[in-house]
C-alpha positions as CSV (number, residue, x, y, z in Angstrom):
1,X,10.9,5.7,-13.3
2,X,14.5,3.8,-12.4
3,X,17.3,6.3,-10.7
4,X,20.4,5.3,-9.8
5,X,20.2,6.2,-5.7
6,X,23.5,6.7,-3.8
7,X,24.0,4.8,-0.7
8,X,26.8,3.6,2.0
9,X,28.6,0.2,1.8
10,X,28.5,-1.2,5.6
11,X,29.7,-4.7,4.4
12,X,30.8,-6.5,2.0
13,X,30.5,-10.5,1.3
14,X,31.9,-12.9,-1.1
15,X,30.5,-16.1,-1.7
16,X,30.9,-18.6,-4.7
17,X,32.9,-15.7,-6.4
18,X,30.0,-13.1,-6.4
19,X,30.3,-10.2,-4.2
20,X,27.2,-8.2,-2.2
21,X,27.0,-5.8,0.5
22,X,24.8,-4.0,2.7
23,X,24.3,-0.6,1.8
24,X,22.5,2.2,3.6
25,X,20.3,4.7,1.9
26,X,19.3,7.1,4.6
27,X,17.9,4.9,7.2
28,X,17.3,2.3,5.1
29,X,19.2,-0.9,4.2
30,X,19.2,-3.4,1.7
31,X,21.4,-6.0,0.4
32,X,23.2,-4.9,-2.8
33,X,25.2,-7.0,-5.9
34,X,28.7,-5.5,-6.3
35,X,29.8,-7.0,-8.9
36,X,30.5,-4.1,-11.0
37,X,32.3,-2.4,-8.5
38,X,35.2,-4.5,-7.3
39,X,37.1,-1.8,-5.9
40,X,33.9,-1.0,-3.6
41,X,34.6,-2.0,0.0
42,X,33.4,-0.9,3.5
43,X,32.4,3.3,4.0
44,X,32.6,3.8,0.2
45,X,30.1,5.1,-1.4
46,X,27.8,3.6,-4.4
47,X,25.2,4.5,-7.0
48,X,23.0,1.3,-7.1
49,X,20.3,0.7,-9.9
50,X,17.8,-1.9,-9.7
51,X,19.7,-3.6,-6.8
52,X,23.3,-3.2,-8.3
53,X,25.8,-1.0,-8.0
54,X,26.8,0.5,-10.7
55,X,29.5,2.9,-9.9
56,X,31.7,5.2,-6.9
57,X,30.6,8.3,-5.9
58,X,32.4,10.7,-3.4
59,X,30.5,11.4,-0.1
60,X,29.8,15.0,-1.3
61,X,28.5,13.5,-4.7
62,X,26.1,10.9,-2.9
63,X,24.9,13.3,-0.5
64,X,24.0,16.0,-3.2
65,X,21.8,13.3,-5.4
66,X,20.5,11.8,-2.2
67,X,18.9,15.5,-1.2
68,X,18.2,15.9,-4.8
69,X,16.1,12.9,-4.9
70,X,14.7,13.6,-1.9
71,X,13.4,16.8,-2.8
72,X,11.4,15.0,-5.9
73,X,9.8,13.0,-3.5
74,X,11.9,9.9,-5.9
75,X,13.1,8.1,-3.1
76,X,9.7,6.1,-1.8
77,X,9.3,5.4,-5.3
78,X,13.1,3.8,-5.8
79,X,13.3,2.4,-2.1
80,X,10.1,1.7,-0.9
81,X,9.0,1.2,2.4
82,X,11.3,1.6,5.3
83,X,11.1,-2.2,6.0
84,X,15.2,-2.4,7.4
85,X,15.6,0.9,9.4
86,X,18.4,1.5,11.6
């Protein structure tokens, strides 16, 4: 199953026109598209699907699906291992 998981921009990059960012998912962080969110810059918030972000959330939004997600045990599943820790 695919979920949209909420995670925190730490950076954003442009290059050739196409924007990505690090974004932190607990302790975990992987490089994300964000093309669909333009207005998405540094300490906001995202809901990323399949390595994209798709939308903003509030904090209090992300952090509710995060635990939610957590509780189902869904987040191994959509993350995998904790390769990039901080």
């Amino acid at each position: 199953m695919c979920l949209a998981v909420p995670g925190r921009v730490l950076e954003v990059a442009e290059s050739d026109g196409l924007r990505s960012g690090k974004v932190q998912f607990g302790g975990i962080v992987r490089n994300v598209r964000l093309d669909f969110v333009p207005e998405a810059g540094a300490g906001d918030y995202v809901m990323v699907h399949v390595g994209f972000a798709i939308s903003r959330v509030d904090e209090e939004e992300a952090r509710r699906t995060y635990e939610i997600l957590q509780t189902m045990g869904a987040l191994t599943e959509e993350l995998g291992p904790n390769e990039d820790a901080i």
